[in-house]
Backbone as CSV, one residue per row, in Angstrom:
resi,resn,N_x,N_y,N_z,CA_x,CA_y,CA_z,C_x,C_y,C_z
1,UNK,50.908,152.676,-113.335,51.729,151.587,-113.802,52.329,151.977,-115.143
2,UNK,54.240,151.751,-115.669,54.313,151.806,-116.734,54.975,150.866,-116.856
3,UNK,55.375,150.550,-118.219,56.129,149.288,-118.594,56.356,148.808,-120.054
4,UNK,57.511,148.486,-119.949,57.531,148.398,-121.380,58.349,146.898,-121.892
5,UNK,58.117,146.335,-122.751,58.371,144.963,-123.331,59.171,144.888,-124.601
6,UNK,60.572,144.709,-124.617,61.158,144.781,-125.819,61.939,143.492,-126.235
7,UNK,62.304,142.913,-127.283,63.415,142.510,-127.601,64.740,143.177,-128.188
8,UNK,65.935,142.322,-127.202,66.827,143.432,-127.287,67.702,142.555,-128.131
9,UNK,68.872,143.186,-128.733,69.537,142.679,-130.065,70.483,141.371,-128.877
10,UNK,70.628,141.631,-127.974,71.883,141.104,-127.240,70.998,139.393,-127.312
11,UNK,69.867,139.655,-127.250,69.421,138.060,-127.599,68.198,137.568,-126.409
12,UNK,67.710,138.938,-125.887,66.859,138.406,-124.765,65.594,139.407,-124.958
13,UNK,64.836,138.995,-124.187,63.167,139.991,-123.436,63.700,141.108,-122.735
14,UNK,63.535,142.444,-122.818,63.806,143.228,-121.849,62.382,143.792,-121.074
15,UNK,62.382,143.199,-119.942,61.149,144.299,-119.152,61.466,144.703,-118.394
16,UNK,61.092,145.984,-118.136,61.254,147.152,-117.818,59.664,147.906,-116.996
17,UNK,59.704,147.796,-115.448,58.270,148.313,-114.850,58.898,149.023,-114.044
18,UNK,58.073,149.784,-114.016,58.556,151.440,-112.856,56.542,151.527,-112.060
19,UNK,57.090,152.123,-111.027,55.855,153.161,-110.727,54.963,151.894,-109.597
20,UNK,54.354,152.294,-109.291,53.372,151.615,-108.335,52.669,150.034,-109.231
21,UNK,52.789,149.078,-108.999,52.183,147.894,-110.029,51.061,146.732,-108.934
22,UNK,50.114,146.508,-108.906,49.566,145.967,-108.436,49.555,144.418,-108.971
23,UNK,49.043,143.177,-108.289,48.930,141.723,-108.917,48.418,141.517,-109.868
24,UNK,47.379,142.407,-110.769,47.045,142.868,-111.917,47.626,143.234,-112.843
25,UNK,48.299,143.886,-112.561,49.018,144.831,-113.552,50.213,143.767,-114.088
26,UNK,51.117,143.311,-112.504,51.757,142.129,-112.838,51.796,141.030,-113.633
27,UNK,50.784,140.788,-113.703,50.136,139.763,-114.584,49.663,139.840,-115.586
28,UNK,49.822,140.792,-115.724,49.532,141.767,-117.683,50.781,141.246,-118.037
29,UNK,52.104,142.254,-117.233,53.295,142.018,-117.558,53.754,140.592,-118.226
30,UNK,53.499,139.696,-117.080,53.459,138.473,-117.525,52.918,138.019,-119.200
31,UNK,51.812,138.261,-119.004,51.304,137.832,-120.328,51.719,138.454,-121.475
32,UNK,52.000,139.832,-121.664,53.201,140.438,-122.844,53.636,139.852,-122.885
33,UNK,54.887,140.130,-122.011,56.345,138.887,-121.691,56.038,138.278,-122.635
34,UNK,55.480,136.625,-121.699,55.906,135.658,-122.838,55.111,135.638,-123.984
35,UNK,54.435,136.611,-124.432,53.837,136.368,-125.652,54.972,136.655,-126.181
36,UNK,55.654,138.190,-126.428,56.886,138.180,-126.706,57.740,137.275,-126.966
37,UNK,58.321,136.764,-125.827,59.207,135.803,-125.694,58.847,134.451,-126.756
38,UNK,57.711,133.642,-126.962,57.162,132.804,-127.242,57.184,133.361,-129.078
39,UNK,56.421,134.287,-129.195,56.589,134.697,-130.671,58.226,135.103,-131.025
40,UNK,59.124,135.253,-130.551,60.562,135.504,-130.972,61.222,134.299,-130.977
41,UNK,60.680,133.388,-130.275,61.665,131.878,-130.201,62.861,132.397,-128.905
42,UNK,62.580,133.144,-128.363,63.549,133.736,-126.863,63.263,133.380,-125.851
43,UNK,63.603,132.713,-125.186,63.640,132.702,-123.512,64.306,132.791,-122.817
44,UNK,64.963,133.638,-122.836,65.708,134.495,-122.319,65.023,136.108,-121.899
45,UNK,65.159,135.885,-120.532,63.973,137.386,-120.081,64.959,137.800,-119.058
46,UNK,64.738,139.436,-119.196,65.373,140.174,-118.049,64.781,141.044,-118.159
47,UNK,64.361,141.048,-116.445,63.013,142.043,-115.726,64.188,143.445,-115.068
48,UNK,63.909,144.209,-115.411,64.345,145.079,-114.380,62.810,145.816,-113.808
49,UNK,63.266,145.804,-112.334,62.436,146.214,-111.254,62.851,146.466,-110.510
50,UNK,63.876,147.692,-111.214,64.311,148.695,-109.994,63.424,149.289,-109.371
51,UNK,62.758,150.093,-110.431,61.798,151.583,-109.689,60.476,151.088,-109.845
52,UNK,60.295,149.700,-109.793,58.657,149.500,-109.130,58.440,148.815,-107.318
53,UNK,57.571,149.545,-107.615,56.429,149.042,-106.177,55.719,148.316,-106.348
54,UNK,55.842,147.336,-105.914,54.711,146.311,-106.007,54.683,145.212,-104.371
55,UNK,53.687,145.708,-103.779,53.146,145.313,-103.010,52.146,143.712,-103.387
56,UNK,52.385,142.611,-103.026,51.683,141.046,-102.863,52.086,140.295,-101.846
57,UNK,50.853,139.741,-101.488,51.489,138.427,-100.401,52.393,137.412,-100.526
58,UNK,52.345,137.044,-99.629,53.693,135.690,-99.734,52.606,134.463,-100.311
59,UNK,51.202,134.529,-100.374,51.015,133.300,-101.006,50.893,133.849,-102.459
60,UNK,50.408,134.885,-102.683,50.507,135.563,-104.130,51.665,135.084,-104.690
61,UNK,53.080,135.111,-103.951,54.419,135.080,-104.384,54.883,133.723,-104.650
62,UNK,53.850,132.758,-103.596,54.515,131.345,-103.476,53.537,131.062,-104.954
63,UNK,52.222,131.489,-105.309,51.501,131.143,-106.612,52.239,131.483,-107.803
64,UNK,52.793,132.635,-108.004,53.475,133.091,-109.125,53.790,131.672,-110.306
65,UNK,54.598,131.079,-109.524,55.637,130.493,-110.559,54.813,129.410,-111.591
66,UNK,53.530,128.687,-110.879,52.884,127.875,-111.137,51.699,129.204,-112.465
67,UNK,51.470,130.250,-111.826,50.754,131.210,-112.781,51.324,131.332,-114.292
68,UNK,52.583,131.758,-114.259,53.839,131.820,-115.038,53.720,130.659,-116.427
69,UNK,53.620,129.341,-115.521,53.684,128.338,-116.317,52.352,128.015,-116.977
70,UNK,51.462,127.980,-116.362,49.882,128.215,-116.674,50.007,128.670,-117.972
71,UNK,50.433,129.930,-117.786,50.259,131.430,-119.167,51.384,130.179,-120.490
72,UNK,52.099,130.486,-120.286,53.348,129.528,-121.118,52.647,128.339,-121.784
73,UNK,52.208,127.685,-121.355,51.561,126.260,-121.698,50.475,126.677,-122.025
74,UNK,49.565,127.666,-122.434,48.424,127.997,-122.657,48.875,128.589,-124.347
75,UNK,50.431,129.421,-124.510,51.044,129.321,-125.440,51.391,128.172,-126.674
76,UNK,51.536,126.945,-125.695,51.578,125.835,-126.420,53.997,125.992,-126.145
77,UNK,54.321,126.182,-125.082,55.574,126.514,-124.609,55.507,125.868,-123.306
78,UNK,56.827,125.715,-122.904,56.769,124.854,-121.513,57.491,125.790,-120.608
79,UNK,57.430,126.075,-119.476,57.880,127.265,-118.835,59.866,127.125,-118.245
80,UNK,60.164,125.425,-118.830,61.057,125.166,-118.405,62.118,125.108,-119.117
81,UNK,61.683,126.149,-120.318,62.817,126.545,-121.585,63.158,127.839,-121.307
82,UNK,62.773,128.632,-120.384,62.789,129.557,-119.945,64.023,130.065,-118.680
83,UNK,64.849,130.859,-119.421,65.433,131.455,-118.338,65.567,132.997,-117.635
84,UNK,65.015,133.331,-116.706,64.787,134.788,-115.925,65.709,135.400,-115.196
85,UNK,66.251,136.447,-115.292,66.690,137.066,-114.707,65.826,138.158,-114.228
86,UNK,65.510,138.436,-113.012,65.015,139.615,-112.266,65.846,141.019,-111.292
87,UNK,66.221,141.974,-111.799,66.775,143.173,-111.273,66.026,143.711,-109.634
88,UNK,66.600,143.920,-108.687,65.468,144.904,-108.073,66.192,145.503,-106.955
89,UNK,65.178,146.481,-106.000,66.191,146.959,-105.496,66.799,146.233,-103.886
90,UNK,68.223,146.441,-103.244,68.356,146.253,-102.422,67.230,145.877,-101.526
91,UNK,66.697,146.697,-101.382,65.571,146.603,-99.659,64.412,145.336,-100.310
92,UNK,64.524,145.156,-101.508,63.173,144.349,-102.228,63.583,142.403,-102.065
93,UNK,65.161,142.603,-102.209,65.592,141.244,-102.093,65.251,140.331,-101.464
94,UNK,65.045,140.862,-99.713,64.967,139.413,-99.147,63.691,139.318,-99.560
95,UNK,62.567,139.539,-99.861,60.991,139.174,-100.289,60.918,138.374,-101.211
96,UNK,61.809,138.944,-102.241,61.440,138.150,-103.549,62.396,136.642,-103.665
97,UNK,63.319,137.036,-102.876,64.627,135.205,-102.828,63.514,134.469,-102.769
98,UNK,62.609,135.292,-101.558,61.181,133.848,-101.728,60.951,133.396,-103.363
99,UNK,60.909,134.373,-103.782,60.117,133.767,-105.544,61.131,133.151,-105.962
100,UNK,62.346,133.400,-105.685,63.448,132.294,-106.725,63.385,131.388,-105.885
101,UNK,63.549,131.330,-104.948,63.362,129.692,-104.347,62.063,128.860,-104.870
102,UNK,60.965,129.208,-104.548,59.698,128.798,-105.092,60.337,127.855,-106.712
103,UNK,60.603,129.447,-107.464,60.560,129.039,-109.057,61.370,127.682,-109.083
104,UNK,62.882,128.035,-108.115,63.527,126.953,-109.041,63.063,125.277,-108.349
105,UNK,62.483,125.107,-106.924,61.776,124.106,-106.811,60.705,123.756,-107.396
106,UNK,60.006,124.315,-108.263,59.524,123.869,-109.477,60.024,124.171,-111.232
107,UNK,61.461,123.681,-110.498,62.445,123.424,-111.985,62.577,124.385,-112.799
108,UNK,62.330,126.159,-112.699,62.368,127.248,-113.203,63.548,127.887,-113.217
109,UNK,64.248,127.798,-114.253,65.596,128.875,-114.132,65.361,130.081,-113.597
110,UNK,65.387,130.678,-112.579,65.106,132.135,-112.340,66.065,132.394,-111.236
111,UNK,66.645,133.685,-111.542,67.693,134.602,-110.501,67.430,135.841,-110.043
112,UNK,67.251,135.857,-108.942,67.325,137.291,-108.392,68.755,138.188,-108.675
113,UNK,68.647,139.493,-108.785,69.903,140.152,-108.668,69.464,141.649,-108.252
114,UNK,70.611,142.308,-107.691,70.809,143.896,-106.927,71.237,144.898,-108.333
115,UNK,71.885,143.722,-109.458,72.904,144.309,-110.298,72.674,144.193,-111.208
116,UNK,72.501,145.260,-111.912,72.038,144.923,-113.675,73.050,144.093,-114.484
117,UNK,74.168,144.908,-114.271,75.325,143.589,-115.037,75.743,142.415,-115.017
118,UNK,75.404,142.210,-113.357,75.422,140.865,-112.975,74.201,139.913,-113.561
119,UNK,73.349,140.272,-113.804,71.888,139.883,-114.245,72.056,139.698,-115.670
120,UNK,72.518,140.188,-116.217,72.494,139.970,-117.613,73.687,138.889,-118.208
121,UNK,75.217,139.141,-117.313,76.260,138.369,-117.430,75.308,136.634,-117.243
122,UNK,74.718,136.502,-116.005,73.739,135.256,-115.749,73.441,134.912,-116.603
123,UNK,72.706,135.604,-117.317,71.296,135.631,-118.180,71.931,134.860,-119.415
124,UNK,72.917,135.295,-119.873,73.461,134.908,-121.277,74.799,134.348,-121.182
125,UNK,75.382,133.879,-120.052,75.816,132.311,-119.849,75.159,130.999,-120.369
126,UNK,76.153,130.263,-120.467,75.339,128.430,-120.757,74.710,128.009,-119.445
C-alpha cells in the first residue's frame, strides 16, 4: 500500500493511493484525510485512484459512507460540509457509482469521475 495526503494550494485535500489497498488500509486513508481536511478548515477532497486495487464487498461499499461520517463527527465536523471528488479507473466505475449513490442518499456530496480534470473542475465549482 502507498499513499499520500496533501493539501494543495488550489484549495483542496489531495489523495493520492496506488498499489494493492485492502479495507484496512482504506480506512487509514480515511482517517488522514479528514484529519487533514478537518485541521485545514478544507473540505474539499480529491481522491485519485487511478493505480489502486482495492478489492471490498458491496456491503463494505454500501457501509462506507456511514464509516466516513462516524470518523468526521468523532472530529467534532459533520460529514455534510464535505465535498469529494473520487478519480478511478474506467473498468472500476460501474462498482464504485454504487458508493456515490449510497453517499449522496445519505446527503454526501460525492462524485465519481474517469477524469482528473473533470474531477477537479467539479470539485471547485459552487
Amino acid at each position: 500500500m502507498n499513499f499520500s495526503i496533501n493539501y494543495d494550494e488550489a484549495g483542496f485535500v489531495l489523495v493520492v493511493c496506488e498499489g494493492n489497498l485492502t479495507l484496512s488500509d482504506i480506512n487509514e486513508v480515511i482517517q488522514q484525510g479528514a484529519a487533514l481536511a478537518v485541521a485545514r478548515s478544507c473540505f474539499l477532497v480529491l481522491s485519485d485512484f487511478r493505480k489502486m486495487y482495492l478489492t471490498i464487498s458491496v456491503s463494505d461499499i454500501y457501509k462506507m459512507p456511514e464509516y466516513i461520517a462516524s470518523i468526521i463527527k468523532e472530529m467534532k465536523e459533520s460529514a455534510y460540509k464535505f465535498k469529494r471528488a473520487l478519480v478511478l479507473r474506467p473498468d472500476q466505475l460501474a462498482k464504485y457509482k454504487f458508493f456515490e449513490t449510497v453517499s449522496v442518499n445519505r446527503s454526501q456530496k460525492v462524485c465519481i469521475f474517469a477524469n482528473m480534470d473533470e474531477a477537479r473542475a467539479w470539485l471547485l465549482s459552487e
